[in-house]
Structure formats: structure tokens, C-alpha cells
C-alpha positions, -999 to +999 in steps of 0.1 A: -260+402+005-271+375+032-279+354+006-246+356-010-228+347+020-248+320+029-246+307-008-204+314-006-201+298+032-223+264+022-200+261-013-171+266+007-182+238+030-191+214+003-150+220-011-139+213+019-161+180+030-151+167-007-109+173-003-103+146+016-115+123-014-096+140-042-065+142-020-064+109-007-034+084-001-033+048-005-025+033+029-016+000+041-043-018+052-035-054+055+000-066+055+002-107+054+026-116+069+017-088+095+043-064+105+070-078+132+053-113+130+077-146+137+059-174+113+072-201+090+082-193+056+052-176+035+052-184-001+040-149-006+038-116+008+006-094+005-004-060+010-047-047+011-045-007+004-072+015+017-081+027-020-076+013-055-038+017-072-020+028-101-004-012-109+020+000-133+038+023-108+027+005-073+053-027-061+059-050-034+096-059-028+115-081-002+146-076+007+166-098+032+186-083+062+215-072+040+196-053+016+190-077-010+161-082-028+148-118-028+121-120-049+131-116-088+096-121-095+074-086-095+045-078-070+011-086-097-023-063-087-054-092-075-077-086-109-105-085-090-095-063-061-079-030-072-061-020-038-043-055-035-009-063-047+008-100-040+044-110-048+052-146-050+086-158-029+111-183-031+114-204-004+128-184+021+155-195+055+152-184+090+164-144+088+147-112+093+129-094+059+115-066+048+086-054+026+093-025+003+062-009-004+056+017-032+016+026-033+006+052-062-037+053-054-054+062-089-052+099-082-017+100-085-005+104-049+023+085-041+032+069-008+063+044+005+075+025+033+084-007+053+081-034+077+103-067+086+089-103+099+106-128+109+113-165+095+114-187+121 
């Protein structure tokens, strides 16, 4: 019976250390421009994740302070880096914006949220 329980307790254990990995979310990492930054117009906006995404259902999006979006072009996954996702600009005036973010990591877990910079 000891034997058993040990055997139960240490598979029980090894579930547990391994969840984190299959249940895992892709986070911001690195945001260029950085979150509540004042810098000159950037010709694109970046995001690093903290895991590889789904590209097909994972976007960037910018959005000035009224809402709109600015960028018709879409946010394009790095080929050789499968947690980064760019999206070219337009030249952009002096205003606030704000990055959209839509991360789905390859497991299927979806995340979302925002941050605004500055153009000075």
C-alpha cells in the first residue's frame, strides 16, 4: 500500500510541475515603442511574446485617441521568431495611440490588451 501511495503522490507531482506548460498564455514581453513612452514617430510598432503564437488568429492594431484604427495594413508574424508580431505604420502626427493586442500562444489560449505612447 506504501508503494502505491508513494507511486500516486510522485505522479501527482509530476501533473502538477508539468500544468503550467500545457496551460500557458502568451504574454507581452517586449513592446517597441514601450508602454507610456513620448518618442518621435515609429515606422512600426512591435510586440516580443513570452511563447510562440497562433499568426492566423494573433494581431497588432493601432488605434489613435479617437478610436480609430490607423494602420490599414495587418500586424505580419517575424518568420524566424514565432512569438513576434510587427505592424508597419503610416507616418504618424503628434497624438496619443494605442496598441491593440490579440495573442492566441499555440495551445490555443487566448489573451488581449493595451497600451498608448505618445508622438511627440
Amino acid at each position: 500500500m506504501r508503494h502505491y501511495l508513494r507511486n500516486t503522490l510522485a505522479a501527482l507531482l509530476l501533473t502538477l510541475a508539468a500544468a503550467p506548460a500545457a496551460f500557458a498564455h502568451a504574454h507581452p514581453v517586449k513592446m517597441t515603442p514601450e508602454k507610456d513612452s513620448v518618442i518621435a514617430a515609429p515606422a512600426q510598432v512591435s510586440i516580443t511574446f513570452s511563447e510562440a503564437l497562433e499568426p492566423k488568429f494573433s494581431l497588432l492594431e493601432l488605434q489613435d485617441s479617437t478610436g480609430a484604427v490607423v494602420s490599414k495594413d495587418h500586424s505580419m508574424p517575424d518568420p524566424a521568431d514565432p512569438a513576434h508580431l510587427t505592424l508597419a505604420l503610416p507616418p504618424l502626427a503628434p497624438a496619443v495611440y494605442t496598441v491593440h493586442w490579440v495573442s492566441v500562444a499555440t495551445d490555443g489560449h487566448r489573451l488581449e490588451g493595451k497600451y498608448s505612447f505618445t508622438v511627440k
